[in-house]
N, CA, C and O atoms as a printed pandas DataFrame, in Angstrom:
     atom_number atom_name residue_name chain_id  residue_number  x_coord  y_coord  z_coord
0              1         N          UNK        A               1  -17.121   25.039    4.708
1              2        CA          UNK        A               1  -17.307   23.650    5.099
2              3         C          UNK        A               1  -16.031   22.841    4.895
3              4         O          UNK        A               1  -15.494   22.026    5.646
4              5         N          UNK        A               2  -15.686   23.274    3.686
5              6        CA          UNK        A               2  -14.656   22.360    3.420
6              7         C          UNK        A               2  -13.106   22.571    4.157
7              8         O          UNK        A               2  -12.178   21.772    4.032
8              9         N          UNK        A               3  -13.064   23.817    4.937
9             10        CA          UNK        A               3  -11.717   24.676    5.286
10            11         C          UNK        A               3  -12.107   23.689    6.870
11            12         O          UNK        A               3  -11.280   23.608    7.778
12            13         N          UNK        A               4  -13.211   23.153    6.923
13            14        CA          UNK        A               4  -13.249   23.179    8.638
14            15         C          UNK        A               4  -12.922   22.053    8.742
15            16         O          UNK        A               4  -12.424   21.815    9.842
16            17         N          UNK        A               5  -13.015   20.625    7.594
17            18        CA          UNK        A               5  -12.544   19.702    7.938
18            19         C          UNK        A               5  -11.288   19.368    7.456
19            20         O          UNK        A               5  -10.759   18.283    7.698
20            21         N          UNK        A               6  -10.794   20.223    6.802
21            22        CA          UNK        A               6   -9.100   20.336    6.330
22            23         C          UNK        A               6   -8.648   20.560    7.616
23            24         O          UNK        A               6   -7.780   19.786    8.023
24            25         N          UNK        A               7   -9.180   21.774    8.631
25            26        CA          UNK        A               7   -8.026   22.373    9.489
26            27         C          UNK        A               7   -8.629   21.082   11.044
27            28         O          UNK        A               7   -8.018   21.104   12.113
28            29         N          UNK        A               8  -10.080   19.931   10.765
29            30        CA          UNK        A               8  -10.356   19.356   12.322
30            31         C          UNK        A               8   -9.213   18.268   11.783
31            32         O          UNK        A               8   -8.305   18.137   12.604
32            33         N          UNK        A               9   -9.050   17.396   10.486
33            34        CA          UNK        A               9   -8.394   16.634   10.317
34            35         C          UNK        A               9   -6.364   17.126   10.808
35            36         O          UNK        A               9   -5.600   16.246   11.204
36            37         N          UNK        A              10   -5.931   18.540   10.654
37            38        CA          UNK        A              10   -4.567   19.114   10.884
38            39         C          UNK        A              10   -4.654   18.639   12.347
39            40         O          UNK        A              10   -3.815   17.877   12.828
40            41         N          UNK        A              11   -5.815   19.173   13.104
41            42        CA          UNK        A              11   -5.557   19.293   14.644
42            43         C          UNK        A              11   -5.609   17.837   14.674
43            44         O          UNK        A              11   -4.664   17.367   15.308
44            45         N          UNK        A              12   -6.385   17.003   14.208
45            46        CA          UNK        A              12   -6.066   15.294   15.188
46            47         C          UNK        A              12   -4.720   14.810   14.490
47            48         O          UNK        A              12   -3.938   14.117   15.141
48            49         N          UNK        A              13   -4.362   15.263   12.819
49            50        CA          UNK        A              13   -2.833   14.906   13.029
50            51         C          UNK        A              13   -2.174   15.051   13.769
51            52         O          UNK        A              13   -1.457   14.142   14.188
52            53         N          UNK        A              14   -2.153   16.343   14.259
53            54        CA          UNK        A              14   -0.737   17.299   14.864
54            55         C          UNK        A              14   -0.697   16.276   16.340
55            56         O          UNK        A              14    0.361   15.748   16.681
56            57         N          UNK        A              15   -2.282   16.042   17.323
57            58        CA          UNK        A              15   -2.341   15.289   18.430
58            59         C          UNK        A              15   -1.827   14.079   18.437
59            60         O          UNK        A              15   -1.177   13.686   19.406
60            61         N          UNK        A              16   -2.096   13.149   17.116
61            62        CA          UNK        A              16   -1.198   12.215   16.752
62            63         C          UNK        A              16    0.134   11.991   16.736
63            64         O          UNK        A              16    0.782   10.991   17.046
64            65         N          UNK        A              17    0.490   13.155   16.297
65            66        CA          UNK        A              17    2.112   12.636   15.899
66            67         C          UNK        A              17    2.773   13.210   17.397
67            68         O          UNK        A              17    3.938   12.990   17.729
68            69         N          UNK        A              18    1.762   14.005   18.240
69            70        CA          UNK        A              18    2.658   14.135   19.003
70            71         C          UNK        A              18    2.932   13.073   20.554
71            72         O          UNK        A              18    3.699   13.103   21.516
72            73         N          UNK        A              19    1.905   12.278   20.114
73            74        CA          UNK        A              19    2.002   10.757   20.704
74            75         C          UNK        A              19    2.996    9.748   19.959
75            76         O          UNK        A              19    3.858    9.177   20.627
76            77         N          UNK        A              20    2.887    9.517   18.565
77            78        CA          UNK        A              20    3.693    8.374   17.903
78            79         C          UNK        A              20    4.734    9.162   17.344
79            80         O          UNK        A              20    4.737   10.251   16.771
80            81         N          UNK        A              21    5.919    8.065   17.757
81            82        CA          UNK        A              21    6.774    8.662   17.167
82            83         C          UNK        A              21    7.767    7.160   16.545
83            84         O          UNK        A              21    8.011    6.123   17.161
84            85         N          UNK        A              22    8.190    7.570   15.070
85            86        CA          UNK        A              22    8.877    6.318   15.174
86            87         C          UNK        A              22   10.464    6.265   15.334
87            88         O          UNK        A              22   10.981    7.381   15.392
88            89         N          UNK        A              23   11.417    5.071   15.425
89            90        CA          UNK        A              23   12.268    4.989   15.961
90            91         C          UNK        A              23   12.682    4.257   14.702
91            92         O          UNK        A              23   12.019    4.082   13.680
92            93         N          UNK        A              24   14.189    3.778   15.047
93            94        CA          UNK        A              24   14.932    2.926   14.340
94            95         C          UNK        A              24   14.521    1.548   14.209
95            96         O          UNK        A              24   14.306    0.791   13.262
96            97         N          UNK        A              25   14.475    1.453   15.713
97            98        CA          UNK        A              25   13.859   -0.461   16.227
98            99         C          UNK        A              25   11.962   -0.626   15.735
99           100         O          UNK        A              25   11.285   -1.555   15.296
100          101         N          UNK        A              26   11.737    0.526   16.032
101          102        CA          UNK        A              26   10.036    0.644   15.634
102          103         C          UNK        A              26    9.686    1.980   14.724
103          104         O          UNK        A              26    9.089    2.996   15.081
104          105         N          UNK        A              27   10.175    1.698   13.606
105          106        CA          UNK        A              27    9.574    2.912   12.362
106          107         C          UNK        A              27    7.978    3.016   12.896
107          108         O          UNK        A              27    7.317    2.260   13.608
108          109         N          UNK        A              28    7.598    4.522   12.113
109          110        CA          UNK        A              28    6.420    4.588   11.893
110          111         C          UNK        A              28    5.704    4.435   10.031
111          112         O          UNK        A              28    6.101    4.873    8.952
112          113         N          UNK        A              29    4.556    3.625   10.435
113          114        CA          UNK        A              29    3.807    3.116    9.278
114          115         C          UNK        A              29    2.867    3.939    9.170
115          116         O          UNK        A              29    1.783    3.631    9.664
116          117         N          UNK        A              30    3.059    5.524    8.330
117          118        CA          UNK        A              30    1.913    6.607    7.701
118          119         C          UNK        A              30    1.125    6.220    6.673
119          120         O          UNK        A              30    1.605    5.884    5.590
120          121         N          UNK        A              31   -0.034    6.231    6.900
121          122        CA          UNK        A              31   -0.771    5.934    5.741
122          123         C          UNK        A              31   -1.691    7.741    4.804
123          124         O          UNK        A              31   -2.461    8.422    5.481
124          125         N          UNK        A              32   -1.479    7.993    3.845
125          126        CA          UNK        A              32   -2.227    8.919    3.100
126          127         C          UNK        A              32   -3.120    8.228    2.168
127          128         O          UNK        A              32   -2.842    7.136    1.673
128          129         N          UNK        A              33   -4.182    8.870    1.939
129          130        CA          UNK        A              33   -5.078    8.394    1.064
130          131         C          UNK        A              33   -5.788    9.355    0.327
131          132         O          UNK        A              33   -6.560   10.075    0.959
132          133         N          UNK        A              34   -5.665    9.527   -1.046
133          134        CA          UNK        A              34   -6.710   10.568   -1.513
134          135         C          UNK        A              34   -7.979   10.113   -1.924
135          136         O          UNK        A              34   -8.639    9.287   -1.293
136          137         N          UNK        A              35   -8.397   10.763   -3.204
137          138        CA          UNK        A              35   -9.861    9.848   -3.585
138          139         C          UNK        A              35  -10.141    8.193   -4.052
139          140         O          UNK        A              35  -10.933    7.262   -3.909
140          141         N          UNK        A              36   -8.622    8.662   -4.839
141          142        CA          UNK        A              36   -8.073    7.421   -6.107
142          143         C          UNK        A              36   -7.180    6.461   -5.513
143          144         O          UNK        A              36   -7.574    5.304   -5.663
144          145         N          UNK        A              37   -6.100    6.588   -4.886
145          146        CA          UNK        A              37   -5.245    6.513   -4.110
146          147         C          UNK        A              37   -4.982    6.009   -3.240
147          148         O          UNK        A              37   -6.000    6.138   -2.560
148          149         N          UNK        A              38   -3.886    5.130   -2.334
149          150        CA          UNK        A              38   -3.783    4.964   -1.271
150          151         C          UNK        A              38   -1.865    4.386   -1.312
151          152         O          UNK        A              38   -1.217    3.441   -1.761
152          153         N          UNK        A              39   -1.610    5.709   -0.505
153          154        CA          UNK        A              39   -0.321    5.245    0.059
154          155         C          UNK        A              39    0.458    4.984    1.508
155          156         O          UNK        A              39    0.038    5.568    2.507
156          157         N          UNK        A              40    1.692    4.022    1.601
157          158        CA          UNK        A              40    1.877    4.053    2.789
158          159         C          UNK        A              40    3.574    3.982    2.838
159          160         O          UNK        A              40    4.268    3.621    1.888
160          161         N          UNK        A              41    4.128    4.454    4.294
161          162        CA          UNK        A              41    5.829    4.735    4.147
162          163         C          UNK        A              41    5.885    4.442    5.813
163          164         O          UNK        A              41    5.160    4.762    6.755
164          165         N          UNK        A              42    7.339    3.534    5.646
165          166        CA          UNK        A              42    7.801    3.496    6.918
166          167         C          UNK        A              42    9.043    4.636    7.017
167          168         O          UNK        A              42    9.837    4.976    6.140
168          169         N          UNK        A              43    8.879    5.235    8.815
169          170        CA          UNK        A              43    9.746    6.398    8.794
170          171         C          UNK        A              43   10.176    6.251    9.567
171          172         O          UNK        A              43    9.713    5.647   10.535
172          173         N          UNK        A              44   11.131    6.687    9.486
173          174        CA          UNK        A              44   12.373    6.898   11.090
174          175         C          UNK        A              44   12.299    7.660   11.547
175          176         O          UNK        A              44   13.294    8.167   11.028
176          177         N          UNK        A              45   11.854    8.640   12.410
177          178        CA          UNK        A              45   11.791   10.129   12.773
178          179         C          UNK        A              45   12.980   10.033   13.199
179          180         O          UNK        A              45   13.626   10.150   12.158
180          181         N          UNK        A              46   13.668    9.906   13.977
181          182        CA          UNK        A              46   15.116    9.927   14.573
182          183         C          UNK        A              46   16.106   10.310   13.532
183          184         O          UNK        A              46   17.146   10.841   13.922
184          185         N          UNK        A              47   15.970   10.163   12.578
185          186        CA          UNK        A              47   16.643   10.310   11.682
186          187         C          UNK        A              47   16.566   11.041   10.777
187          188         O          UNK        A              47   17.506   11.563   10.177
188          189         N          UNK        A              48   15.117   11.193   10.520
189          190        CA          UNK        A              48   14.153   11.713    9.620
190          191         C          UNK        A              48   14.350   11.631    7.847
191          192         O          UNK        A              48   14.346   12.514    6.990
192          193         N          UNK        A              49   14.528   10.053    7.770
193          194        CA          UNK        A              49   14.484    9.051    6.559
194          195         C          UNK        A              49   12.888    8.427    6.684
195          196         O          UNK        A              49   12.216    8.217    7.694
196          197         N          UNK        A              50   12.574    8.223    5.275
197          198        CA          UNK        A              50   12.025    6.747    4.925
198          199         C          UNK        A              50   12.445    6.135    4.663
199          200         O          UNK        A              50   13.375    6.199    3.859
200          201         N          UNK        A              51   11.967    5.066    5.240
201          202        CA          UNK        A              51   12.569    3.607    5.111
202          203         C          UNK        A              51   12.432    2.653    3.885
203          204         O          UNK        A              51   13.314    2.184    3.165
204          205         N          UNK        A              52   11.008    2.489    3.848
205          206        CA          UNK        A              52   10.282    1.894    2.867
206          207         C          UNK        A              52    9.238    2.312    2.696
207          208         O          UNK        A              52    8.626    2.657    3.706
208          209         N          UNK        A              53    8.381    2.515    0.977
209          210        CA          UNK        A              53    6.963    2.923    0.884
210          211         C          UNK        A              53    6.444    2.448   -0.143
211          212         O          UNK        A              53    7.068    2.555   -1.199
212          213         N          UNK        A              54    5.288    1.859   -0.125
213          214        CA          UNK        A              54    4.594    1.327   -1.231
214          215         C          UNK        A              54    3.370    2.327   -1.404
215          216         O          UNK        A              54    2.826    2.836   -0.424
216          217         N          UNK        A              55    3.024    2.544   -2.538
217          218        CA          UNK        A              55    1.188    3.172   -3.160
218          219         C          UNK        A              55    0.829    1.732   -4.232
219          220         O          UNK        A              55    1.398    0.723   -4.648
220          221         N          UNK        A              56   -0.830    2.599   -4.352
221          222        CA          UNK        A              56   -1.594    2.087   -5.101
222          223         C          UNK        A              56   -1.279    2.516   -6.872
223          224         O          UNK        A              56   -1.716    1.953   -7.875
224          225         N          UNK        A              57   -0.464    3.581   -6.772
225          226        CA          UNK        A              57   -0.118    4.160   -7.957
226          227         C          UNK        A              57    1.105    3.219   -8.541
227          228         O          UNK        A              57    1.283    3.068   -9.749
228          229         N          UNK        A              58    1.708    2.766   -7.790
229          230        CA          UNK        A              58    2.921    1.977   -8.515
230          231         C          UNK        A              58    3.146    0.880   -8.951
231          232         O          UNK        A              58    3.988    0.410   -9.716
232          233         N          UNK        A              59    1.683    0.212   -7.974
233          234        CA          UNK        A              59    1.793   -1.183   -8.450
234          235         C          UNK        A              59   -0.109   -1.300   -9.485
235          236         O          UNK        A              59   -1.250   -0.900   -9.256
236          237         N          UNK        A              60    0.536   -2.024  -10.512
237          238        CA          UNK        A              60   -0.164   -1.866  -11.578
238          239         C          UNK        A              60   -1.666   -2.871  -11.032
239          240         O          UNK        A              60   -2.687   -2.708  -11.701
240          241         N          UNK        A              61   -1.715   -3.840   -9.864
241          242        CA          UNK        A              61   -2.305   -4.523   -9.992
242          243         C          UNK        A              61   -3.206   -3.896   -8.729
243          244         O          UNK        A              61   -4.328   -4.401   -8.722
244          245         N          UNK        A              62   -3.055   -3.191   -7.954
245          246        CA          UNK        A              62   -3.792   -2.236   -6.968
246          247         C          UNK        A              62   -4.102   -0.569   -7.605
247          248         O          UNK        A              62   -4.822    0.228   -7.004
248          249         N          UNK        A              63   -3.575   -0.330   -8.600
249          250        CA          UNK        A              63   -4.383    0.677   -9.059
250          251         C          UNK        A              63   -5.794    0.435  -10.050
251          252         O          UNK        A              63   -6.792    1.140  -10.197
252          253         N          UNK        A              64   -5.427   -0.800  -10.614
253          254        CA          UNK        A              64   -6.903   -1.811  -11.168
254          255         C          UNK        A              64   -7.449   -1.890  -10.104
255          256         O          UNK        A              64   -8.661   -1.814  -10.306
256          257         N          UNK        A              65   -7.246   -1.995   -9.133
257          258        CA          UNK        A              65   -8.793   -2.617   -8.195
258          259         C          UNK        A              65   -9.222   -1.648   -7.159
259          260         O          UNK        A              65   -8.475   -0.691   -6.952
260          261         N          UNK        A              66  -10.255   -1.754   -6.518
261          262        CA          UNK        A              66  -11.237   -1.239   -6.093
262          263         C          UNK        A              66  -10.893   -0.783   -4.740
263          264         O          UNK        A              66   -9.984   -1.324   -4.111
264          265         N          UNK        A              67  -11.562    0.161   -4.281
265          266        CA          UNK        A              67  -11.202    0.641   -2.724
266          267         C          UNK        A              67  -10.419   -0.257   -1.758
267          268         O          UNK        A              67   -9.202   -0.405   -1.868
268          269         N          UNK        A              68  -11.222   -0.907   -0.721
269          270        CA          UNK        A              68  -10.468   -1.886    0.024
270          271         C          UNK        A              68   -9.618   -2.538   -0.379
271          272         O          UNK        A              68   -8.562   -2.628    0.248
272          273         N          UNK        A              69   -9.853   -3.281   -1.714
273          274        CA          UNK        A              69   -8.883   -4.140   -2.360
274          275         C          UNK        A              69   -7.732   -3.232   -2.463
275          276         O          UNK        A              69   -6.726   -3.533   -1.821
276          277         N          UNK        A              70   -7.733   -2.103   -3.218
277          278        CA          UNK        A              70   -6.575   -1.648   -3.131
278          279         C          UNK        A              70   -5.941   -1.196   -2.241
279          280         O          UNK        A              70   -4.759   -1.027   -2.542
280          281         N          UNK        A              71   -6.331   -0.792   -0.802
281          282        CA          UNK        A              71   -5.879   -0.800    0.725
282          283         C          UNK        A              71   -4.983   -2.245    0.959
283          284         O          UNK        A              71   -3.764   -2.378    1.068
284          285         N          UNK        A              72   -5.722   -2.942    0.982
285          286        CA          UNK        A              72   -5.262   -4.612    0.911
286          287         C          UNK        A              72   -3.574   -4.880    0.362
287          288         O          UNK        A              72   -2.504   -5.097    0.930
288          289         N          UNK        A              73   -4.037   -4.727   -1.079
289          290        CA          UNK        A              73   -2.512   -4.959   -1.709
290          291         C          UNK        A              73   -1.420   -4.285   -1.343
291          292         O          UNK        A              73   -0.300   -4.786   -1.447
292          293         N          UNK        A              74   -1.708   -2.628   -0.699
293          294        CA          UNK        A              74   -0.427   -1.991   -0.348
294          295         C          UNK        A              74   -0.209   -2.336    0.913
295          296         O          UNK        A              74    0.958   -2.257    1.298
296          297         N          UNK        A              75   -1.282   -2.816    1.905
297          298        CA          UNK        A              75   -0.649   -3.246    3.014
298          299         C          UNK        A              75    0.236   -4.639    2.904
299          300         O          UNK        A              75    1.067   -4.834    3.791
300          301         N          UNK        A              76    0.092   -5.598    1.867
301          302        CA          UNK        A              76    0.871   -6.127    1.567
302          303         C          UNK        A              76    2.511   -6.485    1.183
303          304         O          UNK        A              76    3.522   -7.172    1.330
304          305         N          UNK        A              77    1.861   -5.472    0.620
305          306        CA          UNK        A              77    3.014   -4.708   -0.269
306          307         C          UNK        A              77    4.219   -4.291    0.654
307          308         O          UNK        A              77    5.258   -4.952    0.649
308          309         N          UNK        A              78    4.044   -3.098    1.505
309          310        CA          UNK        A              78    4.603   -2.907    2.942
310          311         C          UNK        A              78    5.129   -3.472    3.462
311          312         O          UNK        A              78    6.310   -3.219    3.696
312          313         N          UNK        A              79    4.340   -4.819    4.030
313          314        CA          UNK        A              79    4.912   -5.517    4.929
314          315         C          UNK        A              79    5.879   -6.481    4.395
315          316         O          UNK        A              79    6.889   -6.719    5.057
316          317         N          UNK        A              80    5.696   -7.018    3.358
317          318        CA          UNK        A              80    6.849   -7.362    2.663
318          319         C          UNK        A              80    7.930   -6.711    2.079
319          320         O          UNK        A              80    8.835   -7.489    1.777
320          321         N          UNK        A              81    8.164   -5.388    1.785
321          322        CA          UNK        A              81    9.245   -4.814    1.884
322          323         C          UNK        A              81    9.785   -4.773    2.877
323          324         O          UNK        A              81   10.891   -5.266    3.101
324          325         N          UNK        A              82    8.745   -3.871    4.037
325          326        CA          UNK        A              82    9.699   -4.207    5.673
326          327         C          UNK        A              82   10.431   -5.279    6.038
327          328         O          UNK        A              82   11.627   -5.299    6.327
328          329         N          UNK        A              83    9.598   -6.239    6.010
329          330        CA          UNK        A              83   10.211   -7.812    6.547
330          331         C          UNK        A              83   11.510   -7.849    5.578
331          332         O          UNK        A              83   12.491   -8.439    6.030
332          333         N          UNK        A              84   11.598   -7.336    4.427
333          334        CA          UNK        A              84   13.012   -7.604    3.555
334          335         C          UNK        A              84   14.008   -7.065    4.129
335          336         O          UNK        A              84   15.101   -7.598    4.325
336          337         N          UNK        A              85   13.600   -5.731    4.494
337          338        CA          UNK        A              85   14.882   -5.107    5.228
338          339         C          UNK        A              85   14.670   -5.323    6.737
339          340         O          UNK        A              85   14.940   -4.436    7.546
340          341         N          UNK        A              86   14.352   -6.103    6.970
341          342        CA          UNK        A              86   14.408   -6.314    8.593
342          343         C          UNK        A              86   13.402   -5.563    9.350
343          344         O          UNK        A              86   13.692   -5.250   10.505
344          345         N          UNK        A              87   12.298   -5.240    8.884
345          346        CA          UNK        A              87   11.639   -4.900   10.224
346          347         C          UNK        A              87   10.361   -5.224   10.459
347          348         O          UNK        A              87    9.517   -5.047    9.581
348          349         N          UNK        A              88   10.052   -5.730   11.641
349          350        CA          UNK        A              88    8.614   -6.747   11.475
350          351         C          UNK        A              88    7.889   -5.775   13.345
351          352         O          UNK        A              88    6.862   -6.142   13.917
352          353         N          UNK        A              89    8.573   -4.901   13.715
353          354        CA          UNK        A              89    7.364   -4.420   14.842
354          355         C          UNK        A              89    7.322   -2.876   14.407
355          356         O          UNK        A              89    8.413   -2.315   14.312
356          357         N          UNK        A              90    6.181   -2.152   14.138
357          358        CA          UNK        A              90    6.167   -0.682   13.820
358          359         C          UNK        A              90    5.126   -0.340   14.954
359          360         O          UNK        A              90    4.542   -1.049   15.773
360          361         N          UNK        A              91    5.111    1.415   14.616
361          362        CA          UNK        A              91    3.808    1.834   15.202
362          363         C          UNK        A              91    3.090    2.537   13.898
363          364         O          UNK        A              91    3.604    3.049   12.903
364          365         N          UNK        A              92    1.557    2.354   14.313
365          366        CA          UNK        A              92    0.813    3.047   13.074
366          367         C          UNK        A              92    0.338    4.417   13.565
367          368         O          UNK        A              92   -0.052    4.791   14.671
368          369         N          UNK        A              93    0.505    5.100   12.297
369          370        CA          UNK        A              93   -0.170    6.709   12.452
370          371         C          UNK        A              93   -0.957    6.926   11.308
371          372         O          UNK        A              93   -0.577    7.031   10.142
372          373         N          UNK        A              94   -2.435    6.998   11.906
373          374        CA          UNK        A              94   -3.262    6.718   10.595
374          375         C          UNK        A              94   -3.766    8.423    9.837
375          376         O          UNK        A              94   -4.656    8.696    9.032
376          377         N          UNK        A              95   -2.526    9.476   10.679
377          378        CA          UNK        A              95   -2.473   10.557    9.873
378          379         C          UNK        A              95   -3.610   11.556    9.847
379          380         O          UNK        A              95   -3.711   12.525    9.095
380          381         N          UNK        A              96   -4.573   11.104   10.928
381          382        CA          UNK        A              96   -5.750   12.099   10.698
382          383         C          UNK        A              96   -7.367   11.544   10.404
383          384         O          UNK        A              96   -8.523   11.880   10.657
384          385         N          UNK        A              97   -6.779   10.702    9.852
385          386        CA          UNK        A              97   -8.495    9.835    9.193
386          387         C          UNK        A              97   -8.692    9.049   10.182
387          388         O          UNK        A              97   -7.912    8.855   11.115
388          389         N          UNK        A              98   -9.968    8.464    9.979
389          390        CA          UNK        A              98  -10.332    7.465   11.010
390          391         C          UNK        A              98  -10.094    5.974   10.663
391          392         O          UNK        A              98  -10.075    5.664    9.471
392          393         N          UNK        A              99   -9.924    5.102   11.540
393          394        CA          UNK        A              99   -9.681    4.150   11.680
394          395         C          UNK        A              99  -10.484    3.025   10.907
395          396         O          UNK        A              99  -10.240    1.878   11.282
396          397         N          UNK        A             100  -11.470    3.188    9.813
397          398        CA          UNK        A             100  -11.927    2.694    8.934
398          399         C          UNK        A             100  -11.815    2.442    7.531
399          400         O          UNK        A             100  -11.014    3.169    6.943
400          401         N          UNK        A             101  -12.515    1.461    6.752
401          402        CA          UNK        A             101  -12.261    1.467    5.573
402          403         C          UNK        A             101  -11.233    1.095    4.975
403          404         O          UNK        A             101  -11.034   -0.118    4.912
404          405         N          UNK        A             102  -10.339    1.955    4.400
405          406        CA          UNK        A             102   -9.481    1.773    3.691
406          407         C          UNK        A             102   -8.635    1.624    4.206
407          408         O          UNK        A             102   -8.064    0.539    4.101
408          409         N          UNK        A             103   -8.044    2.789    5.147
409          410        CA          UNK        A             103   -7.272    3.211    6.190
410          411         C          UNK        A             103   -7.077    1.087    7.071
411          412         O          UNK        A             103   -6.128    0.303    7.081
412          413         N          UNK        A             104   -8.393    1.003    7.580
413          414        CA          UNK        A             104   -8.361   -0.345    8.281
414          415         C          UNK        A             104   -8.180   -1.383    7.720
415          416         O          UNK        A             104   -7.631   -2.292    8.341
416          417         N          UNK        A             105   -8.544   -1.547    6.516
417          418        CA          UNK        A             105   -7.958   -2.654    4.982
418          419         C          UNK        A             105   -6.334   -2.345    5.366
419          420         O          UNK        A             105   -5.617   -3.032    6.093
420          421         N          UNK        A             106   -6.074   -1.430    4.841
421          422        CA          UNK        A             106   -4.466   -1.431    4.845
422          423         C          UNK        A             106   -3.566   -1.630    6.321
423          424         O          UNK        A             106   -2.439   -2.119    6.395
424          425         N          UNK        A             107   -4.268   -1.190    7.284
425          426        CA          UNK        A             107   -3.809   -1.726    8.732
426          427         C          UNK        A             107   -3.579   -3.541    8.796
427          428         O          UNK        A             107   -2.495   -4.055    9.072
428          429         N          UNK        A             108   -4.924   -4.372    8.459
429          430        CA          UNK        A             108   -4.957   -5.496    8.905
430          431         C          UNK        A             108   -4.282   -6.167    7.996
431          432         O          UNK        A             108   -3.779   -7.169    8.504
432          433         N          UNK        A             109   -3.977   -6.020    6.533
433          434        CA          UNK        A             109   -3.332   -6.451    5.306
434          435         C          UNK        A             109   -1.980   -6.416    5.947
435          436         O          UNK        A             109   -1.365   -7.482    5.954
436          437         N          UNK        A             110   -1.482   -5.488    6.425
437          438        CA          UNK        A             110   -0.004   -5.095    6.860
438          439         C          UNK        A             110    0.268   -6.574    8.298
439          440         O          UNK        A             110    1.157   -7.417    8.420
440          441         N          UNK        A             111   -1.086   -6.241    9.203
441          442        CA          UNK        A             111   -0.729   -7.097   10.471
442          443         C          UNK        A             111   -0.655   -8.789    9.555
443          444         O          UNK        A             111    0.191   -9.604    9.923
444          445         N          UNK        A             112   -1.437   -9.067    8.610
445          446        CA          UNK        A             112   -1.803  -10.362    8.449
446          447         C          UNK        A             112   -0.328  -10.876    7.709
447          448         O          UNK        A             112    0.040  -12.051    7.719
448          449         N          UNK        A             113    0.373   -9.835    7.118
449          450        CA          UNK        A             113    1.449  -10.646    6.039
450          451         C          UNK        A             113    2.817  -10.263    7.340
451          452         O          UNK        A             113    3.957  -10.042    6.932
452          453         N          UNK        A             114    2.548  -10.236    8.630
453          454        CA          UNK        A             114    3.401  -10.445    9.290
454          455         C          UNK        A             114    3.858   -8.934   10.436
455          456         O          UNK        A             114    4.217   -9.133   11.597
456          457         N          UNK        A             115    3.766   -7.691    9.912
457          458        CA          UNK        A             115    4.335   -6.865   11.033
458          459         C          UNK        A             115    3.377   -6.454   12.049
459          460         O          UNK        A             115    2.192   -6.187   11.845
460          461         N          UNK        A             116    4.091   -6.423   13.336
461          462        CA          UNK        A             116    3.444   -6.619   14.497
462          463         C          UNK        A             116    3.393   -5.447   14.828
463          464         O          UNK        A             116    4.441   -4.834   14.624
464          465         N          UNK        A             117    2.089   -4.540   15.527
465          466        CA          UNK        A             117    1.763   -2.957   15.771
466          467         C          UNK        A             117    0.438   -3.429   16.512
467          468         O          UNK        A             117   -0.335   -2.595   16.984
């Protein structure tokens, strides 16, 4: 059971990334999430750097709080690093998971404190 949604989640990555790709002018914004957890990194594929990345593990005040909430703060988090170094339009690659929850906390947190996707 568990091997089948490890390897359905590989195949909608792999379909993913081979649509988004990010650039210099438009990084890509990956989000991972484990149980506890939630992280996110802007990337350059062109280059194949990160740019910038915030988790829930680093900042002391999103590993205190609760699911969404802690989606919330790192999309925050993000978008204010980006905007520091200059970059306010990305594309998102939500890596496999679906477009809910946490995953979508940290999407709209990111759009609301300013970067455009």
């Amino acid at each position: 059971m568990a091997f089948d949604k490890i390897a359905r989640r590989a195949r909608i990555k792999t379909s993913i990334r081979n649509t988004v790709r990010g650039t210099s002018n438009r990084p890509r914004l990956t989000v991972f999430r484990s149980n506890s957890e939630i992280y996110a990194q802007l990337i350059d594929d062109e280059q194949g750097i990160t740019l910038v990345s915030a988790g829930s593990l680093k900042d002391k005040a999103a590993h205190a709080a609760p699911g969404t909430e802690q989606a919330k703060i790192v999309g925050r988090t993000i978008a204010e690093k980006a905007k520091a170094a200059g970059i306010e339009r990305i594309v998102f690659d939500r890596n496999g998971y679906l477009y809910h929850g946490r995953v979508k906390a940290l999407a709209d947190a990111a759009r609301e404190a300013g970067l455009n996707f």
